[in-house]
TORFIRO-803142 format. One record per residue: residue in three letters; residue number from 1; z, x, y of N, C-alpha, C, O in turn. Coordinates in steps of 0.001 Angstrom, whole numbers, plus 524288, in hexadecimal, padded with zeros to 5 digits. Atoms other than C-alpha are relative to their C-alpha. Example, Ala and Ser with C-alpha at 12.3 -4.5 7.8 and 13.67 -1.06 7.14 Angstrom:
<atoms>
{'ALA' 1 {80000 8037A 7FB5A} {81E78 8300C 7EE6C} {80000 80384 804B0} {80299 80790 8049D}}
{'SER' 2 {7FFC4 7FCCC 7FB5A} {81BE4 83566 7FBDC} {802DA 7FCFE 80442} {80383 7FEFB 80896}}
</atoms>
This chain:
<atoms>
{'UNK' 1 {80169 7FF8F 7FA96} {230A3 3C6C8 6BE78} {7FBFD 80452 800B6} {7FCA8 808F9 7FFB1}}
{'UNK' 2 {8047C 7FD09 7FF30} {2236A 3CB92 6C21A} {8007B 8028C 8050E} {803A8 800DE 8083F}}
{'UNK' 3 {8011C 7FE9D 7FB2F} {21F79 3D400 6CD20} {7FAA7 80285 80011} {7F7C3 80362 7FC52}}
{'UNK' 4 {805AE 7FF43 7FF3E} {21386 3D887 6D451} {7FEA8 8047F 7FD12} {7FA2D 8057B 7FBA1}}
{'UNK' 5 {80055 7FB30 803D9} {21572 3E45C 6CCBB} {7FE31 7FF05 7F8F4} {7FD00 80279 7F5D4}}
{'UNK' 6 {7FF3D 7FEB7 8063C} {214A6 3E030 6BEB8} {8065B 7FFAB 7FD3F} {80A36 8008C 7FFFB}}
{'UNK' 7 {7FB23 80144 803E7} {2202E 3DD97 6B3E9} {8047A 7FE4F 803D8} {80453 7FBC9 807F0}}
{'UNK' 8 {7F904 80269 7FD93} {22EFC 3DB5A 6B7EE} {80147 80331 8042F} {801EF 807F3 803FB}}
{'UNK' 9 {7FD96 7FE0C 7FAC9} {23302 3DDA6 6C534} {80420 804C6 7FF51} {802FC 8096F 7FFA0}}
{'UNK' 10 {7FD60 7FB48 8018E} {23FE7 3E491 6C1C1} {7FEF2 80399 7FC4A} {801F3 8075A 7FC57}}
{'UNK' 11 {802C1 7FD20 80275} {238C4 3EB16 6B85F} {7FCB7 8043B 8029A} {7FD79 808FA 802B5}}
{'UNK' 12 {8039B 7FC62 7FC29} {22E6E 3F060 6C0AF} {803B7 8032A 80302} {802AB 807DB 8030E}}
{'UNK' 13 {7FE56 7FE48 7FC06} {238A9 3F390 6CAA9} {80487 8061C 7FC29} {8071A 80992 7FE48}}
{'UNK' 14 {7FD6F 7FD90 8038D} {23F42 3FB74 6BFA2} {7FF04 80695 7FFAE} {801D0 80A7A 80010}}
{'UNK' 15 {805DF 7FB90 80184} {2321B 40542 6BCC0} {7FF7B 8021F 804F1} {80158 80043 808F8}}
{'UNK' 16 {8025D 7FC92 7FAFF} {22CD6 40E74 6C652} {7FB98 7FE70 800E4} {7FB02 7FDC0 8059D}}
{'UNK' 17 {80525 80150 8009B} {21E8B 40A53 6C373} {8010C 7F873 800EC} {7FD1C 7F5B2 800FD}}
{'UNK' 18 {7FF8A 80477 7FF36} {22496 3FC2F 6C5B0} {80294 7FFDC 806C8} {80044 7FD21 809FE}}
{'UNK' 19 {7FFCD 7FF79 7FA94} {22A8B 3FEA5 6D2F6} {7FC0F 8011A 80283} {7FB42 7FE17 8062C}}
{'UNK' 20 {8051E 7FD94 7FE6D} {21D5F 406C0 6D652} {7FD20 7FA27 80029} {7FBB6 7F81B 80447}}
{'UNK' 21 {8035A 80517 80017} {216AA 3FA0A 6D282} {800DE 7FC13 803EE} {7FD72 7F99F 80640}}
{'UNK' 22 {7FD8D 80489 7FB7D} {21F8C 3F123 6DB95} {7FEEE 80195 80431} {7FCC0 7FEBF 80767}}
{'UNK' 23 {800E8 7FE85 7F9FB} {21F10 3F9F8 6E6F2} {7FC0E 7FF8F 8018F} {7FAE9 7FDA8 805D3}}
{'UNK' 24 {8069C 7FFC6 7FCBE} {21079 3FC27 6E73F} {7FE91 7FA84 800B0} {7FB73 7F929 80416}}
{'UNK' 25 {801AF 80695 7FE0A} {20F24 3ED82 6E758} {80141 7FD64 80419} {7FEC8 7F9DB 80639}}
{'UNK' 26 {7FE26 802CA 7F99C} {21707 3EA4C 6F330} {801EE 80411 8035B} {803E5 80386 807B6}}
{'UNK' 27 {80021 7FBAC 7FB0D} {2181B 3F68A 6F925} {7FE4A 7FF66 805D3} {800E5 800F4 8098E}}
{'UNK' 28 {802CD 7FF74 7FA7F} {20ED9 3F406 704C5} {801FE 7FAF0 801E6} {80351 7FAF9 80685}}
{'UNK' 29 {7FDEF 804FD 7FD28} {2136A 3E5C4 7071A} {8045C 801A9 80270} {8044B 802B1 80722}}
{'UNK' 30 {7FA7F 7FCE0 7FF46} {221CB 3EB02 7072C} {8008A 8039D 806C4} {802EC 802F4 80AE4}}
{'UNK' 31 {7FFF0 7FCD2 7FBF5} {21EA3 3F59A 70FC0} {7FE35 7FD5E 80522} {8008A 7FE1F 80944}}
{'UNK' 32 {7FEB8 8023B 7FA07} {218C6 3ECCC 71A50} {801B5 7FA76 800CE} {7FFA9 7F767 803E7}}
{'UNK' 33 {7FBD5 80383 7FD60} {22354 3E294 71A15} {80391 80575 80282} {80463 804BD 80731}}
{'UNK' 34 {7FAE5 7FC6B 7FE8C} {22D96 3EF39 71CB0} {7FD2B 80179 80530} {80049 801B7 808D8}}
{'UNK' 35 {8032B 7FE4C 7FC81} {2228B 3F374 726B3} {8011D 7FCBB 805AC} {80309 7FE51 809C8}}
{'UNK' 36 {7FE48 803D2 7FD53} {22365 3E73A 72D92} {80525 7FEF7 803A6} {8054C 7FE2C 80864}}
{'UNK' 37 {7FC2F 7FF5D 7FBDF} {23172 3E722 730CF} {8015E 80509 80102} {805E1 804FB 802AC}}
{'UNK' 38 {7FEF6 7FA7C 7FD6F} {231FB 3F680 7342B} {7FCC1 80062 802BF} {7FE6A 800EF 8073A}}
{'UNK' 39 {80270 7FF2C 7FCBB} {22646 3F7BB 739CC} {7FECD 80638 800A4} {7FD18 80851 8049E}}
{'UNK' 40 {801A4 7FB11 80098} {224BF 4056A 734EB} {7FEF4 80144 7FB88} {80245 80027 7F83C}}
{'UNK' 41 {80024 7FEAE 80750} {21EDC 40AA3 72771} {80339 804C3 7FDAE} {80407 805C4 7F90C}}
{'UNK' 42 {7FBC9 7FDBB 803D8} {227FD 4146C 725D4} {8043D 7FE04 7FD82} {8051A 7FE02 7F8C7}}
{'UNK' 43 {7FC5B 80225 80184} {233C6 40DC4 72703} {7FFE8 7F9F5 7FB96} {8038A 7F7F4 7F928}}
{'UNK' 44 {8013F 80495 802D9} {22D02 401AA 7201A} {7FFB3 802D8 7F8A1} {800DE 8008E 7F491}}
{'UNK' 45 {80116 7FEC2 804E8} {22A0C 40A24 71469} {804C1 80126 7FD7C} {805CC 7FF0D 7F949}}
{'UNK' 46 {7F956 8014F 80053} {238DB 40D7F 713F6} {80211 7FB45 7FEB7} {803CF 7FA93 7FA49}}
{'UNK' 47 {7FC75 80637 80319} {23E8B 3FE6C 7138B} {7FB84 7FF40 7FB13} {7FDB9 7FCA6 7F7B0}}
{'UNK' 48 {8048F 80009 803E5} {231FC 3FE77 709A5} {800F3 8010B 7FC42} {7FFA3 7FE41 7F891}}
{'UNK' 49 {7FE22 7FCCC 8046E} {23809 40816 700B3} {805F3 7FDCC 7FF92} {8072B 7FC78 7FB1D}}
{'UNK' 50 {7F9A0 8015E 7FEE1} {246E8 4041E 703F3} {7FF04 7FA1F 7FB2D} {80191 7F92D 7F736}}
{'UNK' 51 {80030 80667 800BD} {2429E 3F5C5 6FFF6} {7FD68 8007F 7F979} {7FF42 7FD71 7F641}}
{'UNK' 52 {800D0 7FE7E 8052E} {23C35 3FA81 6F2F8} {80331 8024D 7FC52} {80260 801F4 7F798}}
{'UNK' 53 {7FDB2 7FD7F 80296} {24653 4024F 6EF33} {80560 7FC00 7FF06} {806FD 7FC8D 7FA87}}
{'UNK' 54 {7FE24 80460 7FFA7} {24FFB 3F6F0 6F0FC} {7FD1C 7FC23 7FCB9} {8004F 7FA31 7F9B4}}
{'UNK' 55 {80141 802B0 8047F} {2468F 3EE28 6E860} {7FF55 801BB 7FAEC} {7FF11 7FE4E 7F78E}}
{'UNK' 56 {7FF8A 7FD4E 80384} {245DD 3F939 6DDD4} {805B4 80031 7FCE6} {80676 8000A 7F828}}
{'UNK' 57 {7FA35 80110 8028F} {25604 3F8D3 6DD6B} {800C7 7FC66 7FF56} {80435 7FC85 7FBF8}}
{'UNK' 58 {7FF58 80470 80079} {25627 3EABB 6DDB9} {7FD6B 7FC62 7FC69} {7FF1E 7F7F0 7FBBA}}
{'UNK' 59 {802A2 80163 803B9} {24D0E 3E76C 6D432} {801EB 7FB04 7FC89} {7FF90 7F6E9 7FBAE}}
{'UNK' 60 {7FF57 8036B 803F7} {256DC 3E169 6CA47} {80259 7FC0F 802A6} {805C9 7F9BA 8003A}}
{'UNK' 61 {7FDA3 803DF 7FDBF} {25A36 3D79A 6D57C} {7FC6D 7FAAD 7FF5B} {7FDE0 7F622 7FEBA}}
{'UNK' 62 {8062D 8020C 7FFA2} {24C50 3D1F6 6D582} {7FECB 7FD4A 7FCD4} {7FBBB 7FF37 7F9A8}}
{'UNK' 63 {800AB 802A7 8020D} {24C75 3C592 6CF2F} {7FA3F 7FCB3 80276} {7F9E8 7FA3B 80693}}
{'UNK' 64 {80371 80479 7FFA1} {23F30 3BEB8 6CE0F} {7FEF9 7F953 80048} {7FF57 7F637 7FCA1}}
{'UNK' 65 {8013B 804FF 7FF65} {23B8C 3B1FA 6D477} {7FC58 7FF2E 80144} {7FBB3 7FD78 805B7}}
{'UNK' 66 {8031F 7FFED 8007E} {22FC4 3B243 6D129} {7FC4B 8024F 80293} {7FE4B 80533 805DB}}
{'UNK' 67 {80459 7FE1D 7FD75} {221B0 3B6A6 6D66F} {80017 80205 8058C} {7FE5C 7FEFD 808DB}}
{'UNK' 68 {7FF53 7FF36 7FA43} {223FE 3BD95 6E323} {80509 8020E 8022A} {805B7 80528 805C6}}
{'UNK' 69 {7FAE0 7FE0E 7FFC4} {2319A 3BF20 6E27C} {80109 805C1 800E0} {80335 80761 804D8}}
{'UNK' 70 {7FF78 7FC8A 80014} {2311A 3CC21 6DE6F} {7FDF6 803D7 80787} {800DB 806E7 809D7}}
{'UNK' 71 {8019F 7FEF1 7FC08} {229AE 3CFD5 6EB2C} {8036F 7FBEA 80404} {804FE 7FE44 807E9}}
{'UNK' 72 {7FB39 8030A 7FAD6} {2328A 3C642 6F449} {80547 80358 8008A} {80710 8056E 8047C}}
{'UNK' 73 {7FAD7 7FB54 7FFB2} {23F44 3CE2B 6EF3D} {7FE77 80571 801DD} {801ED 807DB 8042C}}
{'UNK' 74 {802EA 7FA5A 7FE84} {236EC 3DB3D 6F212} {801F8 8003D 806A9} {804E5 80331 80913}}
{'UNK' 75 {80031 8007E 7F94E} {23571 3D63E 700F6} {80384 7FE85 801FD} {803F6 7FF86 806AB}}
{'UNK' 76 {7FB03 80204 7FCD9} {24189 3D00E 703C5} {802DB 804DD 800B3} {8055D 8056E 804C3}}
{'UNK' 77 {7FE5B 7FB72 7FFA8} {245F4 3DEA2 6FFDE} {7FD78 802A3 8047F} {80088 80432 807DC}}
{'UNK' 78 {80199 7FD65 7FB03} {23D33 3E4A7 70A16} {80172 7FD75 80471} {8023D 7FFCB 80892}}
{'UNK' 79 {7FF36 80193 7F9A6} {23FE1 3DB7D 7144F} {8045F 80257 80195} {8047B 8054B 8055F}}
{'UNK' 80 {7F8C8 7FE15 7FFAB} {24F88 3DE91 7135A} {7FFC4 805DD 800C4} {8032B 8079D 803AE}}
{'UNK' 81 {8003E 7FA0B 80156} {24C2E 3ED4E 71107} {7FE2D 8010C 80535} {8003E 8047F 807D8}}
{'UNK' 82 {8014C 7FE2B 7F9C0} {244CD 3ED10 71E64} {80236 7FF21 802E7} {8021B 801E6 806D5}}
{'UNK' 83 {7FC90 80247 7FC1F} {24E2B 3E4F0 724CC} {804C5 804B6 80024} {806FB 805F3 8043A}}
{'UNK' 84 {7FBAE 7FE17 7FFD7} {258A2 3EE5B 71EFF} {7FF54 804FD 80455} {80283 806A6 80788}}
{'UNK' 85 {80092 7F912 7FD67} {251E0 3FC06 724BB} {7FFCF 7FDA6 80662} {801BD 80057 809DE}}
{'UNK' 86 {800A7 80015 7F8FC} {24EDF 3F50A 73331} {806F1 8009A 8014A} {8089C 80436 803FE}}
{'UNK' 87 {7FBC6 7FF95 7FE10} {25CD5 3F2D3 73488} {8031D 804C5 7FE0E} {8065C 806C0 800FF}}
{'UNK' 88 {7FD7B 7F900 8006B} {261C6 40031 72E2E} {7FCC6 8047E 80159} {7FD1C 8088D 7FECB}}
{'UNK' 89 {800F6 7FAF3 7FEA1} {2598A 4091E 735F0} {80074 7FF49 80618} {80088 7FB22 80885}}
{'UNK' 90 {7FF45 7FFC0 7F95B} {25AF8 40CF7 74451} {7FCA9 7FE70 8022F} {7FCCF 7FBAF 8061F}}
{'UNK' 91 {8048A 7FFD7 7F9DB} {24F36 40D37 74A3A} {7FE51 7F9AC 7FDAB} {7FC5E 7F76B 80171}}
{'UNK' 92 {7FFF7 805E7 80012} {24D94 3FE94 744B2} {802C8 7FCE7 802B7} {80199 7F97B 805E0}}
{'UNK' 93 {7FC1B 80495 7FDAD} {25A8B 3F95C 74742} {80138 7FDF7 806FE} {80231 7F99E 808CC}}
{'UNK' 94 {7FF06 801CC 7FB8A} {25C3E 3FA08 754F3} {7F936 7FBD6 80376} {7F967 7F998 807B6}}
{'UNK' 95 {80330 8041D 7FE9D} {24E8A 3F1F9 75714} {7FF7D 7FA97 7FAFB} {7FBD2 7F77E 7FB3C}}
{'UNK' 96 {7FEF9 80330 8031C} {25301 3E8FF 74AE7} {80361 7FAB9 8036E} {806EA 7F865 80126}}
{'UNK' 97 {7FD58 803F4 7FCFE} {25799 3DE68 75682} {7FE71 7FB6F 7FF3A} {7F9E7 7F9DD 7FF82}}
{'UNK' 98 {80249 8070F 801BB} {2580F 3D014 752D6} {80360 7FE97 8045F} {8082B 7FED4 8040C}}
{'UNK' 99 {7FF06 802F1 7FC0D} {25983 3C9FD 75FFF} {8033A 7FC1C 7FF8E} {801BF 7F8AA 7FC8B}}
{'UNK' 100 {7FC9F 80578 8022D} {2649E 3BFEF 75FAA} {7FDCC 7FAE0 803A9} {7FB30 7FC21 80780}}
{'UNK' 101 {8010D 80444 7FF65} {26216 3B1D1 7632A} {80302 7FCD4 805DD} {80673 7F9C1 80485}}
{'UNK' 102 {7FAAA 800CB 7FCC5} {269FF 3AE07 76F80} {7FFD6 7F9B1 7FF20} {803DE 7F741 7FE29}}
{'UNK' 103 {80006 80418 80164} {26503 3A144 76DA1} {7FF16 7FC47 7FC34} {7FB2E 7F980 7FC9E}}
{'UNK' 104 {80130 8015F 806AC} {26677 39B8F 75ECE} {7FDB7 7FA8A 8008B} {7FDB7 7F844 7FC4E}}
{'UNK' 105 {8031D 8039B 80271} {25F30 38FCD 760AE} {7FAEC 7FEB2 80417} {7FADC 800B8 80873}}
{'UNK' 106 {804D8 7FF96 7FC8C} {250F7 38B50 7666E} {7FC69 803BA 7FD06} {7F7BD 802EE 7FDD2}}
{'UNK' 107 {80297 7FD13 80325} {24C2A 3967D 75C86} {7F98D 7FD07 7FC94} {7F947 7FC3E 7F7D8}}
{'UNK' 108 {80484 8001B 803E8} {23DDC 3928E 75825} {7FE70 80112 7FA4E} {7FC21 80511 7F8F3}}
{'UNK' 109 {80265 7FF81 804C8} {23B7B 38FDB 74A1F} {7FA60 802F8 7FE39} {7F906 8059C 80202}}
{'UNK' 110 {802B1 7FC76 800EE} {23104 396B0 744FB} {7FB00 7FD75 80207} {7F963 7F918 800CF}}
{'UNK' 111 {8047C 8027D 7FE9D} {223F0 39733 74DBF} {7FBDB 7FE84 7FB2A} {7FC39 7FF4D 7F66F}}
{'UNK' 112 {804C8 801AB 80208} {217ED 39231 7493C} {7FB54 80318 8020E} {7F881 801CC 805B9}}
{'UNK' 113 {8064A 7FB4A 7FF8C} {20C98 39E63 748BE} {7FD0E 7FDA1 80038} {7F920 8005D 800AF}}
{'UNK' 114 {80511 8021B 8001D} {20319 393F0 748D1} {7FCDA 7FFF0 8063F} {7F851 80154 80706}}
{'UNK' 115 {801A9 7FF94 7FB3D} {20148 392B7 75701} {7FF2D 805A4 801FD} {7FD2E 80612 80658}}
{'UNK' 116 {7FE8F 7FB6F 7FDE2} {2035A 3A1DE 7581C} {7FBF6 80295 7FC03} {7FE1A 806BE 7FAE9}}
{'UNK' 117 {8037C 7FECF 803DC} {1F6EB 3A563 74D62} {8025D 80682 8023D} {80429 807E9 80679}}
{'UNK' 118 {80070 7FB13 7FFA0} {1F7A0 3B440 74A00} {7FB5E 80333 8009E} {7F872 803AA 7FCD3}}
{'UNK' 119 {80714 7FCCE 7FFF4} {1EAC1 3BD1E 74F4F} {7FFF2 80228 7FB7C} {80393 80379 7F89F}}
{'UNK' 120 {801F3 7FC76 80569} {1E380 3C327 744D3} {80181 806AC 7FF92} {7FE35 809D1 8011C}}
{'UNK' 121 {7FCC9 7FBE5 7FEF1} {1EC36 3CF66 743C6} {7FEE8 802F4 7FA1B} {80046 8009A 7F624}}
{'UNK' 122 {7FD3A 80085 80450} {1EB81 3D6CB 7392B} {802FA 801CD 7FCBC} {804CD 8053A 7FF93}}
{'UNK' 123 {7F9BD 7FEDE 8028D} {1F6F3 3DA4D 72F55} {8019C 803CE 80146} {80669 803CB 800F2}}
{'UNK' 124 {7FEDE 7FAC3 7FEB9} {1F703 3E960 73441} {802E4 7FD0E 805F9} {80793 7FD9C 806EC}}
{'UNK' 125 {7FD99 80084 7FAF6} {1F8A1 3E2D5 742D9} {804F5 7FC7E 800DA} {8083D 7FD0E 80453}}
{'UNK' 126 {7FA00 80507 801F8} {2037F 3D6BD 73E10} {8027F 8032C 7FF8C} {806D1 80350 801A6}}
{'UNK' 127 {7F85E 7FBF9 7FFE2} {20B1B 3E2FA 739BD} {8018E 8029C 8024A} {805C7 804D0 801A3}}
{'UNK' 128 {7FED0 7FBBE 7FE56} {209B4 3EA9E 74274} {80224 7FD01 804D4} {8060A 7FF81 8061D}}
{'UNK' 129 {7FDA7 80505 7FD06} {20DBC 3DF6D 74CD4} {80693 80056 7FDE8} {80A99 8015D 80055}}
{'UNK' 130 {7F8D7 802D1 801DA} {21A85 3DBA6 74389} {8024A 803F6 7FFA8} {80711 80387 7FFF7}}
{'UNK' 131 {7FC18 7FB7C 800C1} {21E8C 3E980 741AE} {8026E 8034B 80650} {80609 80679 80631}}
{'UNK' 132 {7FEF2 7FF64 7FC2D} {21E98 3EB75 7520D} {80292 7FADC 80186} {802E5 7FA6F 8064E}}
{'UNK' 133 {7FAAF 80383 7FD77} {22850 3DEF3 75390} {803E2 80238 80125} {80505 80640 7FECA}}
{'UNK' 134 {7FBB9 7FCA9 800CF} {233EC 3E262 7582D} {8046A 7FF59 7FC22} {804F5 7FB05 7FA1C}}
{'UNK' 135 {7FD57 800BE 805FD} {23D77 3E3F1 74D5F} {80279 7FAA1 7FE41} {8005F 7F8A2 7FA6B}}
{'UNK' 136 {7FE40 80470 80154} {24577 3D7B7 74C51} {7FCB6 7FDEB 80063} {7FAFD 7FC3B 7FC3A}}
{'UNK' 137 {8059D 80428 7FFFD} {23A40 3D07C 75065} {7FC97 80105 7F8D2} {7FB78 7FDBF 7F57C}}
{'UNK' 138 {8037F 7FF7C 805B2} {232D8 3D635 74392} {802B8 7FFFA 7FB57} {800D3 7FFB8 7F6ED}}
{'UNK' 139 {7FDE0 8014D 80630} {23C82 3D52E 73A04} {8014B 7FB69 7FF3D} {801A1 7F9D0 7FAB7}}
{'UNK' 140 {7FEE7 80631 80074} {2401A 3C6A8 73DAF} {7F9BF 7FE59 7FE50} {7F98F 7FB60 7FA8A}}
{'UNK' 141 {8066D 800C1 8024C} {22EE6 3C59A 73BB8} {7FF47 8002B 7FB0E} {7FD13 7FC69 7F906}}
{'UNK' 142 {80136 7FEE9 8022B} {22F11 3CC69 73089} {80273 7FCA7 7FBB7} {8002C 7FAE0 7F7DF}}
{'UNK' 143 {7FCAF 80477 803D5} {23A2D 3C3FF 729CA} {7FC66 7FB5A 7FF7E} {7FA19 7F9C4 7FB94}}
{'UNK' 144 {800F3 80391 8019C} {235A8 3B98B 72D8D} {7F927 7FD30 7FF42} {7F7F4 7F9AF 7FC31}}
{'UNK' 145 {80475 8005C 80284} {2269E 3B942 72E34} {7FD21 80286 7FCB7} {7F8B8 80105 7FB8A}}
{'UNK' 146 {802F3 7FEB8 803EF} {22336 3C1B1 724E2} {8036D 80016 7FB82} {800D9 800AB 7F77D}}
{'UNK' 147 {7FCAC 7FF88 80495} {22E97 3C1E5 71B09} {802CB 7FA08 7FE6A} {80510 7F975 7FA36}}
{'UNK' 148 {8011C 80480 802CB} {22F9F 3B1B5 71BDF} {80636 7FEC4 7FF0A} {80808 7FBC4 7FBC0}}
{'UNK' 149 {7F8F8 8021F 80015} {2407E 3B271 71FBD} {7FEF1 7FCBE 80394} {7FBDD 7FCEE 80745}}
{'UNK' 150 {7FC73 803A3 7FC97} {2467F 3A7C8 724FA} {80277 80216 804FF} {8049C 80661 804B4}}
{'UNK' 151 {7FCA3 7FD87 7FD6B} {24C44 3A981 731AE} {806E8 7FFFE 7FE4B} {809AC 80377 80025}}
{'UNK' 152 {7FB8E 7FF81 8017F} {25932 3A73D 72C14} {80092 804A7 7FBA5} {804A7 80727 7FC17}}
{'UNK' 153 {7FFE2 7F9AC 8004C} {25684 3B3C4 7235A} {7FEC7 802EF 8009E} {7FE7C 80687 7FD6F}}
{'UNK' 154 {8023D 7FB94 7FCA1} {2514E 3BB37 72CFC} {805D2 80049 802DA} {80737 80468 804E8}}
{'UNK' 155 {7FB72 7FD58 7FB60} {25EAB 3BA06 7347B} {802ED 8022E 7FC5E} {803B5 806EB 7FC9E}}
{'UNK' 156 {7FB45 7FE84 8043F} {26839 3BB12 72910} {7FE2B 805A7 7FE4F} {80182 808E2 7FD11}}
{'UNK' 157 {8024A 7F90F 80212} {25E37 3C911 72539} {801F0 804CF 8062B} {80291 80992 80654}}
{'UNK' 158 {801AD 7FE0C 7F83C} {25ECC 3CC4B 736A8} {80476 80110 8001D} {805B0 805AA 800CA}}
{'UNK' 159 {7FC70 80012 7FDAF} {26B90 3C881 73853} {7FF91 7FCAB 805E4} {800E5 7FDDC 80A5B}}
{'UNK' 160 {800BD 8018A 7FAAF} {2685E 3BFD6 741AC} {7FFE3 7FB06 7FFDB} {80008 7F976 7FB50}}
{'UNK' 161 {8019F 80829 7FFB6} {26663 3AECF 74573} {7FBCB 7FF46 7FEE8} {7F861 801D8 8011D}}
{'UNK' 162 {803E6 80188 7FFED} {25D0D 3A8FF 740D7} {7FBA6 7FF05 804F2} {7F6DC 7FF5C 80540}}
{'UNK' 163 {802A7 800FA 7F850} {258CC 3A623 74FDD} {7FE8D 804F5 80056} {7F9EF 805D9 80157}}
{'UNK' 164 {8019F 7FA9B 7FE05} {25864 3B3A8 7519F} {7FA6C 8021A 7FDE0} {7F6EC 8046A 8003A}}
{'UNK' 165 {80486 7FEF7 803D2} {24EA8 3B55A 746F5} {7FB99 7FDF2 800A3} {7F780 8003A 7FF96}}
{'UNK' 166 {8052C 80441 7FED6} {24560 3AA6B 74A95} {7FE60 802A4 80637} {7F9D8 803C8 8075B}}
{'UNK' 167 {80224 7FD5B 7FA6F} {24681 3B073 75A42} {7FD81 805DC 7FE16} {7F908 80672 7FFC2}}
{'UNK' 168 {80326 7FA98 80325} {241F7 3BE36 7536E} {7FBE8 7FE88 7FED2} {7F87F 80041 801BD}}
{'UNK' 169 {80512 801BF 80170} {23737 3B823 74D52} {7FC71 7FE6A 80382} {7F7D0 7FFA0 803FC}}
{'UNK' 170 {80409 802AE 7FA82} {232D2 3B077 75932} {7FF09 805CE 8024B} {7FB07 8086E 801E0}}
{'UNK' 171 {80241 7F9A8 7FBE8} {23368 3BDAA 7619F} {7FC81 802EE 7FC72} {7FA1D 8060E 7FF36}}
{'UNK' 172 {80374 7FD07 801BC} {22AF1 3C411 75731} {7FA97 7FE10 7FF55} {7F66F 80068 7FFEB}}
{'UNK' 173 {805C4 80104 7FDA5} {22116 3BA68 756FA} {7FD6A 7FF6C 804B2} {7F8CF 7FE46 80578}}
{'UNK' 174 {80173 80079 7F979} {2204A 3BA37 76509} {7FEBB 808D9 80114} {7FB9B 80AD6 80425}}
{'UNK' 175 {80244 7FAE8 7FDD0} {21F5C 3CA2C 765AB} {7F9E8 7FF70 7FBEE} {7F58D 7FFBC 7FDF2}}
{'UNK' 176 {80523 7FF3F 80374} {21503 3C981 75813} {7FA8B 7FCE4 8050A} {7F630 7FEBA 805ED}}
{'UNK' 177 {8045F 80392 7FBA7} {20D29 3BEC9 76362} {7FF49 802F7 8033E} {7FAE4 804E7 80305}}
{'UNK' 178 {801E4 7FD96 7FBE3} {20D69 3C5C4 76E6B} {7FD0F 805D6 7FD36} {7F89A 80693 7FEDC}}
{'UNK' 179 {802F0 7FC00 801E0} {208E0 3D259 7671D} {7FB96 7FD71 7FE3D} {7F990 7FCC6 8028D}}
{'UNK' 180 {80298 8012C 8014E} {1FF6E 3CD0E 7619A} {7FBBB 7FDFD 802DB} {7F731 7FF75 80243}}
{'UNK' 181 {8032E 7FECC 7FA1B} {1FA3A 3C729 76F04} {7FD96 8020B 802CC} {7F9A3 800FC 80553}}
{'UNK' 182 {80261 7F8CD 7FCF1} {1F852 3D41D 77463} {7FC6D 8019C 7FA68} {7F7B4 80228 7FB24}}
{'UNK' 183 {80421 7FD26 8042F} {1F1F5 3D917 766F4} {7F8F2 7FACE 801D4} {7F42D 7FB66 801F9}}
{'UNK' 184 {804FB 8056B 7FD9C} {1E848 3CBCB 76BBC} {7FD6F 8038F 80232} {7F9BF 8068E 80172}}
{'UNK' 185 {801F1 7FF2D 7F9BB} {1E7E2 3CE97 77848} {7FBAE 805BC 801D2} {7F817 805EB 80503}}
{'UNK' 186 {8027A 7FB0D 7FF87} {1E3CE 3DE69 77639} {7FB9A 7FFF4 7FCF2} {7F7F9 80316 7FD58}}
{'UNK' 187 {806CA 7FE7E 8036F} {1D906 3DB17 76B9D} {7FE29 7FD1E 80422} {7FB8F 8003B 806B7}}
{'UNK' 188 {80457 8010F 7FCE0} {1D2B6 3D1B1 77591} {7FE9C 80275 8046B} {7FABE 801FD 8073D}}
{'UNK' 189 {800BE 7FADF 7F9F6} {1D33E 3DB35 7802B} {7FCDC 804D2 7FD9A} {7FBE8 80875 8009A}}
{'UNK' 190 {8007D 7FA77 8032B} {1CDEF 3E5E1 77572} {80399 8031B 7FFEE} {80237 807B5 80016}}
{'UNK' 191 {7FBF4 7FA4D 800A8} {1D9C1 3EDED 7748A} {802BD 7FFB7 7FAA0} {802C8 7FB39 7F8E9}}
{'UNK' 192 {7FD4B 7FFA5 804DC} {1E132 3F11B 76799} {8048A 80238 800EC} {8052A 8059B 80447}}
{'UNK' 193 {7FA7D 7FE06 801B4} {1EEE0 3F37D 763CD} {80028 8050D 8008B} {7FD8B 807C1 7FD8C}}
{'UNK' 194 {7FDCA 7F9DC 80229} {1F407 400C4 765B9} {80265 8004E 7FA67} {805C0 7FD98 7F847}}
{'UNK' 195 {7FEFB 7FCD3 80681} {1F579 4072F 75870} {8046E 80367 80188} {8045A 80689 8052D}}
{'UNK' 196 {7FDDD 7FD95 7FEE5} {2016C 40BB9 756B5} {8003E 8043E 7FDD4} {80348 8079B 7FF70}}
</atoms>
């Protein structure tokens, strides 16, 4: 089992100059998935390190299935590692609210972005958009459009219905739209984003 690093995975992960090798390779990706659902680079660099140090002890778990693998087990570790710190720190948990469902059915399958094209934004302003969702809203996003869960393991990770998960999602693409509206609306008027 290869990795982007060179020789044997648990091998590498073994060495110091082989960890060094792994980290500097997905260091910056890493850091802004954790970024993403904190929405701060300190605390992102924290689940960053937490989530490395957790694939460093786990190493001899890390069976290869082939090309990519090695980096899929990496991220499934950060996602969980970020999920773990929102819900074990304070000033997270009490805006960690997954809205319950009063009504479990009528729930919209997954829209179709085609009618809803995205403006030419670019990747500094997408993150800086997904990291001002409000929290449940951005971690049900982050599961599921950028990390490619199912809503059925987005609830079973939430704790929550699947309904619930799909209404999260809808409310986040409906705040990402309307923001994004106004970001319109102020370039054709000439005005720019306050910098925060």
């Amino acid at each position: 089992m290869k990795s982007a690093a060179g020789k044997n995975t648990r091998e590498n992960l073994s060495t110091i100059a082989g960890i060094e090798a792994i980290y500097d390779h997905y260091a910056a990706r890493f850091l802004g998935l954790c970024y993403r659902y904190c929405g701060n680079r300190e605390d992102a660099e924290d689940i960053m390190h937490d989530g490395f140090m957790h694939i460093i002890r786990n190493a001899h778990q890390f069976h290869s299935r082939g090309e990519g693998s090695l980096e899929a087990w990496m991220k499934r570790i950060m996602v969980t590692t970020s999920l773990k710190f929102l819900r074990n720190h304070e000033k997270y948990k009490r805006f960690m609210v997954i809205e319950p469902v009063i009504e479990e059915g009528n729930i919209p399958e997954d829209e179709d972005d085609a009618d809803n094209p995205i403006p030419d934004l670019s990747q500094e302003q997408l993150l800086k958009l997904i990291t001002e969702l409000p929290l449940g809203y951005r971690t049900v996003f982050n599961f599921y459009v950028m990390e490619d869960y199912s809503h059925k393991e987005i609830a079973e990770l939430m704790n929550c219905s699947e309904n619930t998960s799909k209404t999260q999602l809808m409310k986040a693409r409906a705040w990402l739209r309307k923001r994004i509206n106004d970001l319109e609306k102020n370039t054709a008027y000439g005005l720019k984003e306050k910098s925060s």
